[in-house]
C-alpha positions in Angstrom: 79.0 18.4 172.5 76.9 21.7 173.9 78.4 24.1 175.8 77.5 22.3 179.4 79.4 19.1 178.7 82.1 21.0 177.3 82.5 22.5 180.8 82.1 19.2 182.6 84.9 17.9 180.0 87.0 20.5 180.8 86.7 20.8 184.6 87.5 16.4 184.8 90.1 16.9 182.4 92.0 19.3 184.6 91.5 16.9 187.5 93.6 14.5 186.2 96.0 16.6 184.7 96.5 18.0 188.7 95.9 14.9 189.7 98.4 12.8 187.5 101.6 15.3 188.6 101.3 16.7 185.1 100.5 20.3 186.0 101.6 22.2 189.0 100.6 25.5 190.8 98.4 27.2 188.1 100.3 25.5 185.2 98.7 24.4 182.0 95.8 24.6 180.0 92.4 23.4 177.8 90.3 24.3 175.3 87.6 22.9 173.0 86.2 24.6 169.7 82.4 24.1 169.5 80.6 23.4 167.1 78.9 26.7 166.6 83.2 27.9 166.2 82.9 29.3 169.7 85.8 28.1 172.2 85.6 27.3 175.4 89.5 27.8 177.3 90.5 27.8 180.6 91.7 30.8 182.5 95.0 32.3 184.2 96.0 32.4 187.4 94.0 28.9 188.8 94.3 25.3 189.6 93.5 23.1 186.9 92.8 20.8 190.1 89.8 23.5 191.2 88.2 24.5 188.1 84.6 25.6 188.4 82.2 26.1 185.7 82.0 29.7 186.1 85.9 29.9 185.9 86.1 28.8 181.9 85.9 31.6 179.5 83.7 31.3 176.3 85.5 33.0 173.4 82.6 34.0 170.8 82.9 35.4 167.3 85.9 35.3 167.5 86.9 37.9 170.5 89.8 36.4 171.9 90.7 39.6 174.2 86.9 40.2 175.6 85.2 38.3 177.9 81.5 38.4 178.8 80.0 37.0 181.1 83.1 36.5 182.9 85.5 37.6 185.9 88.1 35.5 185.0 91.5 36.1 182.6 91.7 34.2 179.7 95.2 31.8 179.8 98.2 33.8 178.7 98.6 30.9 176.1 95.8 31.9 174.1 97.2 33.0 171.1 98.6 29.2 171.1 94.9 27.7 171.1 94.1 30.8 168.5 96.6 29.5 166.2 95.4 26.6 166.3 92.0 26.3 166.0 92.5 28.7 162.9 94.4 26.6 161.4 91.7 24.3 161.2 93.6 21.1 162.7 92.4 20.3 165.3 88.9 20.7 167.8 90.7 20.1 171.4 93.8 21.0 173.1 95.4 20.1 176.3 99.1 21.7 177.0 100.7 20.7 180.6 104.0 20.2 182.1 104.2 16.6 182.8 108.2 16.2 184.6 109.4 13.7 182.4 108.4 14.6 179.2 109.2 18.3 180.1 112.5 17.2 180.8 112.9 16.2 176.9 112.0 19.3 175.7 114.9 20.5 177.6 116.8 19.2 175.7 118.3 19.4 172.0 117.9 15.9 170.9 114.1 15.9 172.4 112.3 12.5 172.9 112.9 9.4 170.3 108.9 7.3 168.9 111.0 4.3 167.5 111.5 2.2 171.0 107.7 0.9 171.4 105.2 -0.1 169.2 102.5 1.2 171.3 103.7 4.7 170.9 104.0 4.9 166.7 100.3 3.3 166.8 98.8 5.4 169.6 100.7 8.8 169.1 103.6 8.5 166.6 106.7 10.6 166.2 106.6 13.6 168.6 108.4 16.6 167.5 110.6 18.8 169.5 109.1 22.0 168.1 111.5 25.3 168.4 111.4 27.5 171.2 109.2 30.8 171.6 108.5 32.9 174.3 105.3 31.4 176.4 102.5 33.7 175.9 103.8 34.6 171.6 101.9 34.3 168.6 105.2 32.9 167.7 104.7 29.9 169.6 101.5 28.8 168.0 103.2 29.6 164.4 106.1 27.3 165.0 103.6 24.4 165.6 101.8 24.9 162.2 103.4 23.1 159.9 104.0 20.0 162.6 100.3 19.9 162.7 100.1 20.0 158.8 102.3 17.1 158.9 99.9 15.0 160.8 101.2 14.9 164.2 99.4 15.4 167.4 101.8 15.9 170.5 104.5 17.8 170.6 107.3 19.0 172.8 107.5 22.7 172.8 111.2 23.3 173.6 112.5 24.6 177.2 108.7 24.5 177.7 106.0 21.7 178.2 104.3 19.0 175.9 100.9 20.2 174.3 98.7 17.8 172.3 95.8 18.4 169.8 92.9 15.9 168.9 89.2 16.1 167.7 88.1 15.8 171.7 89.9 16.6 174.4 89.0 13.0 176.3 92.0 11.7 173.5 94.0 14.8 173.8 94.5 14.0 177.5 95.0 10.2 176.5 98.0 11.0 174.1 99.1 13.6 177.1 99.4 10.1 179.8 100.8 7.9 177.0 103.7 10.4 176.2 104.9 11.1 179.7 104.5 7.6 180.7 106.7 7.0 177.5 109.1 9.7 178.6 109.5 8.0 181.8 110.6 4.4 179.9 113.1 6.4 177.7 114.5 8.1 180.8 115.3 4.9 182.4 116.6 3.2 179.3 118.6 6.2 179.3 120.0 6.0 182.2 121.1 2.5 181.5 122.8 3.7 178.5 121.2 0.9 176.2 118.8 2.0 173.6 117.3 0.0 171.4 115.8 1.5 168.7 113.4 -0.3 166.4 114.3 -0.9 162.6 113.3 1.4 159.9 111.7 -2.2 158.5 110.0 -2.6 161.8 109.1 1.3 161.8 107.5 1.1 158.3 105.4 -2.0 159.6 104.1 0.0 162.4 103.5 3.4 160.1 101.4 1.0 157.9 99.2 -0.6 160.6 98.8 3.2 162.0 97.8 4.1 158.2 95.4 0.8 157.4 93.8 0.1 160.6 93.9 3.3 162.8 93.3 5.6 159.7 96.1 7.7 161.0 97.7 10.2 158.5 100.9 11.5 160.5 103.7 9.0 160.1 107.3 8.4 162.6 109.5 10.2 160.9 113.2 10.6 161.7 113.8 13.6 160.8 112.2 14.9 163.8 114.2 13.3 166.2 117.5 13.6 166.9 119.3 10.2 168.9 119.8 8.5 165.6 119.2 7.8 161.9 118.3 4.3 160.8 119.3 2.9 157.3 117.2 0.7 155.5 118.9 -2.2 156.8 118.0 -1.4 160.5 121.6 0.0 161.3 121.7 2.9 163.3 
């Protein structure tokens, strides 16, 4: 991808996010690391509804803090994407505050994987990673070894959902899946009837994921906290 798609990817991605209720006022944020190792990020203090080519900053060799070329301000989540991208886990980011999903980062328990299928498969487990500061190295730190574990969205505590992919097209994808999911959880919630899947059914899923999808992260309970299933299925 050269640097002009990257910018067309960018600007539609940021559409929907506006679009879909998942971002409000100047909330939120996207990158993608280039091939050349150069980034492409959005900037503070604007609509990811109205971004414009000349809005997005290119970050090159490296210098995070200067900007040529540009008038805008890099996102005060930069050291997030930084983090990231030297970590060498990912090649696209997209971080929002989708409502319902947000809600479960609100939350100590965060937001359980083992209810559908469709989410193990698609996203798997999604970790309620600790609180930082918006805007702290700290922030990108804590999502490290989550990455390293092979997941790819996350809740970021008292904060938002971010997910990480090798293009940003399936980084928004897991974004829509995860706050549609929070939305089903929510209402089963509210019904006070969960029903969790069984850690045989879990390990059937985690093997499809692993065979057919070539997906290394696995659903893992020791991320969430609603329940913990024993090997015969009890919770």
């Amino acid at each position: 991808m050269n640097l002009f798609q990257a910018k067309q990817e960018i600007i539609h991605t940021g559409r929907k996010l506006w679009e879909r209720d998942m971002v409000s006022g100047n909330e939120g944020n996207l990158s993608i690391l280039l091939s050349d190792g150069s980034v492409l990020i959005t900037p503070s203090g604007i609509s990811k509804g109205a971004l414009l080519s000349e809005n997005l900053i290119h970050i090159k060799n490296g210098k995070w803090e200067v900007h040529v070329d540009s008038s805008s301000r890099i996102t005060s989540e930069y050291k997030l994407h930084k983090a990231i991208y030297e970590s060498g886990l990912g090649n696209s980011i997209c971080h929002a505050h989708p409502v319902y999903a947000t809600s479960f980062s609100a939350t100590n328990k965060g937001l359980p994987a083992c209810l559908l299928p469709e989410i193990i498969l698609s996203v798997g487990a999604i970790p309620l990673v600790p609180y930082a500061a918006p805007s702290t190295a700290e922030l990108g730190s804590n999502i490290i070894p989550y990455l390293k574990e092979g997941y790819e969205a996350f809740l970021l505590q008292n904060h938002g959902v971010i997910t990480v992919s090798d293009n940003l097209n399936d980084a928004y994808m897991k974004m829509e899946m995860v706050e549609h999911y929070a939305k089903i959880v929510h209402l089963n919630i509210l019904r006070n009837d969960l029903k969790f899947l069984t850690s045989v059914e879990i390990a059937e899923l985690n093997k499809i994921r692993q065979e057919l999808w070539k997906k290394k992260g696995t659903v893992i309970c020791d991320v969430c906290g609603y329940c913990k299933i024993s090997q015969e299925g009890k919770k």
